[in-house]
N, C-alpha and C positions, 0 to 999 in steps of 0.2 A: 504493500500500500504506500503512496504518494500522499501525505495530505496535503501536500502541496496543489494536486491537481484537483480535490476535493472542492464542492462547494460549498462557502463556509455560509453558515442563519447567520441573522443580525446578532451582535452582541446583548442589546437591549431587552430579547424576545429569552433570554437565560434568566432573567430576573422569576423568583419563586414566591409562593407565598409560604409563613411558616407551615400550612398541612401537610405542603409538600416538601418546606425545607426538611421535616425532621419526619427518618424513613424507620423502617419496619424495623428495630435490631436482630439478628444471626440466633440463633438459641445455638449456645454453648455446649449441648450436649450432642447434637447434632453435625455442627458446621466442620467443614472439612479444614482442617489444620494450616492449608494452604491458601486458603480463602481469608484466612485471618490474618495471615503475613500479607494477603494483595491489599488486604482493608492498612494495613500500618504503613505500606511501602506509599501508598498512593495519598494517604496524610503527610507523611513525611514529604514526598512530591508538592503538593501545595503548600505544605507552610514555606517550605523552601520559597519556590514560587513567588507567595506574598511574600516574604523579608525582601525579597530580593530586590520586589518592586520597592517596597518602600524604603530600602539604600537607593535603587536609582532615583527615587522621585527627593531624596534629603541631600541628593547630588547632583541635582538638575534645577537651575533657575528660568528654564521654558516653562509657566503654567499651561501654555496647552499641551504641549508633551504631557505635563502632570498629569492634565485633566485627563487625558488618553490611557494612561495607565493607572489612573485612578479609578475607572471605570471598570477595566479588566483583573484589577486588585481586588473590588468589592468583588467579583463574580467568584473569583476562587478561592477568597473566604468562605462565602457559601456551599463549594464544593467542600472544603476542609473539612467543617463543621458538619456538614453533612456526611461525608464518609467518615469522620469520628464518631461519630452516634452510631454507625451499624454496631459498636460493640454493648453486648446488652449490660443492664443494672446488675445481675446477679453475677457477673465474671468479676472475681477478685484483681485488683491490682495487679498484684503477686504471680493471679495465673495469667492475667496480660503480658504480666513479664517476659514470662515463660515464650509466648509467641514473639514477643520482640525480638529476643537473641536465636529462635529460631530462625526468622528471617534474617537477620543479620550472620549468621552462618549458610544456611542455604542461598541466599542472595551472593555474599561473597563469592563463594565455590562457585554459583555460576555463571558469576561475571569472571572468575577468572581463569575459570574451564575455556571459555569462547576468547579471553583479551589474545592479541597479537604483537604488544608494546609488552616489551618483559621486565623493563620498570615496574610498569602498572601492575603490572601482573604479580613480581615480587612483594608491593605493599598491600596487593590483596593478601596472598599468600602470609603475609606476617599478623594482620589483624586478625584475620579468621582464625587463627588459634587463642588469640586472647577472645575474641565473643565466644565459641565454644567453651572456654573454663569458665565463662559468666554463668552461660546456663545452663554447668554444673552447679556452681554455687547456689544460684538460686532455686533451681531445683531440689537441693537438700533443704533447704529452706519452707521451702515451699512443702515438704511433707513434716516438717514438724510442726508448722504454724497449721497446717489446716488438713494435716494426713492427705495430700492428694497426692499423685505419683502421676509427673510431667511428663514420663513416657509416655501417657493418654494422651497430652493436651498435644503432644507433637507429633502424635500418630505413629509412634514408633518408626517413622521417618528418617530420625536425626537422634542421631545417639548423644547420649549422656554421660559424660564421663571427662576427668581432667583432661585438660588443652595444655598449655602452658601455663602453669599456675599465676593466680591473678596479685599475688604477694611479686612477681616478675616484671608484671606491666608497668611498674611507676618508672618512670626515665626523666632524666632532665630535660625540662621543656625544648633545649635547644634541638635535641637530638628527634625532636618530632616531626620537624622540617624537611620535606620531601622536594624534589624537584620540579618544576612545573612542564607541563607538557606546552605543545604550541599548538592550536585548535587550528591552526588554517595548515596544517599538514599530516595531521592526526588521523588512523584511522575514525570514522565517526562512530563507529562502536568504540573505540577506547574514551574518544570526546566523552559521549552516553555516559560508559560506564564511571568516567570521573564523575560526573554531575548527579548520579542515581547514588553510589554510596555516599555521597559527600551528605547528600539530603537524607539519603537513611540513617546513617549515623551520625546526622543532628539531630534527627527526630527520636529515637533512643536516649541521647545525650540531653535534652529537654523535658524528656517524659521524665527522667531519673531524678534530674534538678530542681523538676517541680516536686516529684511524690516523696522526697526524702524526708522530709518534716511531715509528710502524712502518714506514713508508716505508724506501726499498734507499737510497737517494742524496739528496744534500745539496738536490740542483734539487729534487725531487719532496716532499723533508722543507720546504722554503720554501714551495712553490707551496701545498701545504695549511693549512702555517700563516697565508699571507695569505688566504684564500680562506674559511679557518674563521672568523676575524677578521670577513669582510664577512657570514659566515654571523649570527655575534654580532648586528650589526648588523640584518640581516634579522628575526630572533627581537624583536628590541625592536620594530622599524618596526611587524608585526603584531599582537605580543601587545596591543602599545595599542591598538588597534581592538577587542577585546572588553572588555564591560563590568565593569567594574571594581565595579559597585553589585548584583550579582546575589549573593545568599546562596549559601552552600557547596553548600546541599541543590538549589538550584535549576541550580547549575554541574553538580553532577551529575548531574542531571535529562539536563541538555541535553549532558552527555557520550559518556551512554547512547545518545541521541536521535541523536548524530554518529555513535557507531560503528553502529547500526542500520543510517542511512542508506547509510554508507559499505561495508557487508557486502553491502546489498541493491546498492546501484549495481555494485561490481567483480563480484557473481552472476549482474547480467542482461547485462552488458558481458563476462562474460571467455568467451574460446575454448577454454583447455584445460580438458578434463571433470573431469581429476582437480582439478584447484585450483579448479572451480567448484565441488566437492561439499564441501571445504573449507570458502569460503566461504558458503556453504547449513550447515555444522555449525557456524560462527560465528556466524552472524546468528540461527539459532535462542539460542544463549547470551546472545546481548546482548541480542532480548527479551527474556530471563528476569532481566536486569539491571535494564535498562528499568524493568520492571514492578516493581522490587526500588525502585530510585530514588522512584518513583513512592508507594509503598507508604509509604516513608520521608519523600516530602514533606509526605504526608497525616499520618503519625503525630506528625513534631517541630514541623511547621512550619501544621499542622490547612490544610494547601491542595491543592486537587488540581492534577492534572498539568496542563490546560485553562488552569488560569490563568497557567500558562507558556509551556506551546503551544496555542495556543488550536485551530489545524488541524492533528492530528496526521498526516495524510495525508503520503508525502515528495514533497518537489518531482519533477519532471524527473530520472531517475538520471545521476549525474556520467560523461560520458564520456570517458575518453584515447586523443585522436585527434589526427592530424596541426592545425599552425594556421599555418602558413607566412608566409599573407599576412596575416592577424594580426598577427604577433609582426615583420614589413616595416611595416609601418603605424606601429606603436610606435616602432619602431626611426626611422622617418622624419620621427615628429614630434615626441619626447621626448629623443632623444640627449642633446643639450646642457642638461639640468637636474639639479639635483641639490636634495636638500631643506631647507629652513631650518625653523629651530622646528616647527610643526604643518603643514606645507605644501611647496611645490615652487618653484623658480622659475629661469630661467635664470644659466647662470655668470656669462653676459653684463652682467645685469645687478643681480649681487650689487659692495657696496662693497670698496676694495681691502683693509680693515681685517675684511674676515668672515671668523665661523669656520671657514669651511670652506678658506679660501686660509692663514688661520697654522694650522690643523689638518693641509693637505697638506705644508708646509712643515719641519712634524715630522717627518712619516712618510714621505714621499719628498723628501727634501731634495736628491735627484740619481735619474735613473732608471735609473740602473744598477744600484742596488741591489734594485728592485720585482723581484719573484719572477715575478710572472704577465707582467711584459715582457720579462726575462733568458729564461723557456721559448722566448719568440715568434722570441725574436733568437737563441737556440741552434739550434731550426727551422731557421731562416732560413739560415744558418751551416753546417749540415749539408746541405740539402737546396734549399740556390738560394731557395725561400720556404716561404709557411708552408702549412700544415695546413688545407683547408676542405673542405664538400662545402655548395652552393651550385646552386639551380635558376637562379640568374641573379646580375649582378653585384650588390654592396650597395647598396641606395637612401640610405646618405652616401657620398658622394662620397671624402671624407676616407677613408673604412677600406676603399677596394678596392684599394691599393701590398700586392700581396703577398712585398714584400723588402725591408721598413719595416714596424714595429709603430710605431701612433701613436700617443703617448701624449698628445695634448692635447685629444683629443675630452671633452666632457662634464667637462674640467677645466681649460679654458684659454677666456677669452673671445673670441668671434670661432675658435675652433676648427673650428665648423662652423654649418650650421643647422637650426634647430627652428619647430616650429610653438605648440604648446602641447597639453594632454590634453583629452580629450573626453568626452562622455558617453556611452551606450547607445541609438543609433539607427542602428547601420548595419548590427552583427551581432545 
């Protein structure tokens, strides 16, 4: 599909009234695991979306430009708000959680199963092992707080079980900082994939920031607030891999261009009818954005769309499926690194003086204090060990003691062993 070649409705004729803005919620018991990640992927997509507009518009002194994007601002609030309400009243926080880091592991692995940019592809590969120890964590959590067992809520899909422990992930901020790609040379699936997790893991990273002070207890008020922290992190790792030199008009070109995509991909991928027809009522809006973008690059900027995407056609529609032995692979040959300035490299063989060993030294200066290791050892403590659901044992060695949480993988040298990251020839 081309939206480009699509015809877009008026923007005007999108306006809703509240009956219709606020829509039927998913029953929980029901809804397919993967319908729940298209529901957070595509929130995240618009809040994106809006901030972005309103950086451009608190960076633009045109009020009609403003009023132009002020128009198609209000419109994908309403989409926002409205795909955040499919999640129903009775779904705990906790087991929202639970879907967050689903998607943010299955979404990883399958942006970086298809990337072609082995950059990109490397900082996929390194996050995805810190969100999989997430929703370990919280998943132990989650059955002591309320005895449920997140192997349900993820369909047994997505295995459960340590990543790179999340006592690993604190770095010094510097070392966050990734390289930036250049969008007018990129493939556009790597362009995509920069702008899709950037927006998903701000929208994890936001959700966390808000619910940490709404949490019931002290453990569960901790584990988010560390966890939000590594989110922080995550948002920086990403956001520097989009191009930093692309015009306002042209970001919004390509924001449009992302929610398109991303309305068409969860419309030919989802199961339930009602939230596909949803999705089929948003993608009609967003072409009509699109074309709205479009219309705007030509009038302030005298260029057409072409010479931003030069193939409007969308790639391959994104799909959220199980990646098991994937995200085993990762896990097998990545564990023990962590990232220095623009890059990655074994703990093993960082100097005793780097920042990431007087960085850990701050922050956990004893690991009794780490929130995501007190959940593990409270498990543990409670119920003889801990929390997994697991098609077989862990490919480290080191993380299969299920009555010891380890905390020296991926943050102690000689902890365990790694291979190094690869490029895109096998999947």
């Amino acid at each position: 599909m081309n939206p480009f070649n699509e015809t877009p409705m008026s923007i005007e004729k999108s306006f809703q009234n509240w009956k219709e803005l606020y829509p039927k919620p998913y029953d929980k018991y029901e809804v397919n695991p993967y319908t729940k990640t298209r529901i957070i992927l595509l929130n995240g997509a618009e809040f994106e979306a809006n901030w972005f507009s309103h950086q451009f518009a608190r960076h633009c002194k045109n009020n009609d430009l403003r009023r132009e994007i002020a128009l198609t601002r209000a419109i994908e609030k309403q989409q926002q708000l409205k795909v955040s309400l499919l999640k129903p009243c009775n779904e705990s926080p906790l087991e929202h959680t639970i879907s967050y880091e689903q998607l943010a592991v299955d979404l990883t692995a399958e942006l970086a199963k298809r990337e072609s940019d082995c950059y990109v592809k490397k900082a996929l590969d390194f996050a995805l092992l810190e969100d999989f120890d997430h929703l370990y964590r919280y998943a132990n959590l989650l059955e002591m707080e309320q005895g449920v067992m997140a192997e349900k809520l993820v369909g047994r899909y997505t295995e459960i079980m340590p990543g790179r422990p999340t006592i690993a992930h604190h770095r010094f901020p510097k070392d966050n900082v990734r390289r930036s790609i250049d969008a007018s040379c990129a493939d556009k699936q790597t362009v995509l994939a920069t702008m899709i997790i950037t927006a998903a893991e701000q929208q994890t990273m936001n959700y966390y920031m808000n619910i940490t002070n709404l949490a019931t207890n002290d453990m569960a008020r901790r584990l988010y607030q560390e966890i939000a922290l590594v989110e922080e992190e995550h948002v920086t790792h990403y956001e520097a891999l989009m191009d930093p030199e692309a015009t306002w008009l042209e970001m919004l070109l390509w924001h449009e261009y992302n929610e398109c995509y991303l309305y068409w991909s969860c419309y030919v991928t989802e199961t339930d009818g009602k939230i596909k027809a949803l999705w089929e009522e948003n993608l009609a809006m967003e072409i009509a954005h699109l074309h709205k973008a479009a219309e705007l690059l030509k009038k302030y900027e005298k260029r057409d769309w072409q010479e931003i995407i030069p193939d409007g056609k969308f790639p391959a529609p994104l799909s959220l499926h199980e990646n098991i032995e994937y995200v085993r692979d990762i896990l097998k040959d990545t564990v023990q690194f962590t990232s220095v300035c623009e890059d990655y490299e074994k703990v093993d063989d960082l100097p005793d003086d780097a920042n990431f060993f007087t960085y850990q030294k701050i922050i956990n200066p004893t690991t009794g204090i780490v929130p995501s290791h007190n959940v593990i050892e409270s498990h543990i403590r409670r119920y003889g060990k801990d929390y997994r659901y697991q098609v077989a044992q862990s490919p480290i060695r080191e993380l299969r003691n299920r009555t010891c949480d380890n905390t020296c993988v991926g943050r102690e040298p000689g902890a365990a062993e790694s291979k190094d990251f690869t490029c895109n020839c096998k999947y």
